[in-house]
Each structure stands twice: as C-alpha cells, then as structure tokens.
N, C-alpha and C positions, 0 to 999 in steps of 0.2 A: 480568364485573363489574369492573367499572374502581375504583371506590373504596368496596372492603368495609368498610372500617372506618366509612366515614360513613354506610350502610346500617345498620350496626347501633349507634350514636348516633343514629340517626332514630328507629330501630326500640325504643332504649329510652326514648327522649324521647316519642315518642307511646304507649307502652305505659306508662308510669311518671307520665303527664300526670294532674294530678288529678281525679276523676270517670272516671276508666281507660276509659271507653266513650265518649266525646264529647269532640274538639276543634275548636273554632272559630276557622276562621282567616280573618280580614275577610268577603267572602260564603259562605265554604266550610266547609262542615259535616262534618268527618271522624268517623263514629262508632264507626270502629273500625281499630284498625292495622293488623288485615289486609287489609283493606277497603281502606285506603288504599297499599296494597303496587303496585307498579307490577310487577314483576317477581316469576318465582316464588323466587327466594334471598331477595328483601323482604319477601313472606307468608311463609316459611318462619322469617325470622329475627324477625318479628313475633311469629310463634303461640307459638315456643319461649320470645321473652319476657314475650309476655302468660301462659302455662301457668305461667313463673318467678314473676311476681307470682302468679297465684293461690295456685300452692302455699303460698308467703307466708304471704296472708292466712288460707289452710287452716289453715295451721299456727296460728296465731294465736289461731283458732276452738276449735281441738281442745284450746289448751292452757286456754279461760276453765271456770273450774268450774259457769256456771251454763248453758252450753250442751247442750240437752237429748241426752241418751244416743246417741238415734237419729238426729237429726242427725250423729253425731260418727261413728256407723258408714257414714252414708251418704255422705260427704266424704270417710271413706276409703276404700269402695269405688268412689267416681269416678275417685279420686287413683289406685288399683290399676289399673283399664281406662288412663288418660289418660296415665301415667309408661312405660308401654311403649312410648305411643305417638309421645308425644316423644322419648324415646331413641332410637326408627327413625327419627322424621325427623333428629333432631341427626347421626346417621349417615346419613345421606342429603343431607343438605345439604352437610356435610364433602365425601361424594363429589362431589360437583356441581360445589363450587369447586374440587377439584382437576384435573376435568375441565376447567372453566373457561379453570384455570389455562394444563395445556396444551394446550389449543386455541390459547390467543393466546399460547402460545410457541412453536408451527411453524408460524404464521401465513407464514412465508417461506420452507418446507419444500418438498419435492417433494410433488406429488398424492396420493400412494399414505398419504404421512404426516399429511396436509392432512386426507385422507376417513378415514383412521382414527380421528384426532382429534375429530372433527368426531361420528363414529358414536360414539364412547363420551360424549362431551358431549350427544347427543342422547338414548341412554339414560341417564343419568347425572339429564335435564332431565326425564324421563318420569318416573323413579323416584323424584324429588324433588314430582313433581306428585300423585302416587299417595299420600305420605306425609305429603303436604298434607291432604290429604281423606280421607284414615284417620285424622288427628293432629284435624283440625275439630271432632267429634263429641266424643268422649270427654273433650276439654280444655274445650267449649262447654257440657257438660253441671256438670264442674266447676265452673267458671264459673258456672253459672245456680243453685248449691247455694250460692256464696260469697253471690251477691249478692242471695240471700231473705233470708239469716242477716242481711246487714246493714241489710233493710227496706226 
C-alpha cells in the first residue's frame, strides 16, 4: 500500500459522508465504503470505520431515555458479537501492513528473502480477508439495529 494514510481519509470521508450508506459521485453511485474498497487494507479500514460510526451512534441510542428496554439490550448484544470482531480484524490489518511493509523493503534483496517476504505478506493478505468476512456479519447486523432505531 503506497499511501496508507490517504486510504484511510477516504475510508473516513466515505464512511462519515452524510446518509452513511449512499454517496454520489457525478454518474457513480457508492452505497457503501466497503463496497467501494478497491483493495483488501481499503475494505478492511472502511468496515473498522464504518463499525466506529455505528458504535457512535449505538452509543447514542442507549443513552436516550425513551428508547425501548429491549431495543437497548439488543444493540448491546450485536455490539458484544461485532467488537471482537473488529478487534481481530484491527489486529489483522496491523499485520498485513507490516507485511506489506516488508515486502516492499527487500524488494532488492536476494530470492530466498524476496519469497519469504512475499509468503508472510500472502498469509498475512489471507488472514486479513478471513477477518473481512468474519468482521461483515456481526458489524452488518449492528448496523441494520442502528438504522431501524433511526426510521
């Protein structure tokens, strides 16, 4: 990843965009930042800050007094499932750019150090894809509890 930092000023700008599920850009219809992730570190650092806003607004929810009981139990048993599961990816993506890292710094190395690099960056890309689609559901479901609450 050549410029992480602009990845994730994308990834908070289309996650933080008003109406949080839909941006429209001249004919292009984004509905959602993972969705619109090109890369798996871009879905990964989308999901972690789309799960940031929802927590948010969870939070939010849980604290208004006229929001029914059970509602407020059931937000926090998504939030229970969904926080572990961003925590694995947040640790899994960590690893990925490290991998990253060094891969494109023995880029000019001998072979032996090239195909090591190379093997820990590919699991490193596996285990960031696995935590993709374990982190989906959980955070989706949260997700789908915020945005009944809000009509």
């Amino acid at each position: 990843m050549r410029h992480p930092l602009r990845v994730l000023a994308l990834a908070c700008a289309l996650t933080l965009a008003p109406a949080c599920s839909a941006l429209q850009l001249g004919q292009t219809r984004i509905e959602n930042p993972v969705a619109a992730a090109q890369t798996i570190d871009q879905r990964a650092y989308a999901l972690l800050h789309s799960y940031a806003a929802i927590v948010e607004e969870a939070t939010d929810i849980v604290a208004d007094p006229t929001a029914p009981i059970a509602f407020k139990r059931a937000l926090g048993q998504a939030e229970r499932v969904a926080t572990p599961a961003a925590e694995t990816l947040q640790v899994a993506v960590s690893a990925y750019i490290r991998a990253r890292a060094d891969f494109d710094a023995v880029s000019g190395a001998n072979q032996t150090t090239v195909q090591r690099a190379a093997t820990a960056l590919s699991v490193a890309a596996r285990r960031l894809n696995e935590a993709v689609s374990a982190a989906q559901a959980p955070i989706a479901e949260l997700e789908g509890l915020v945005r009944a609450h809000r009509g």
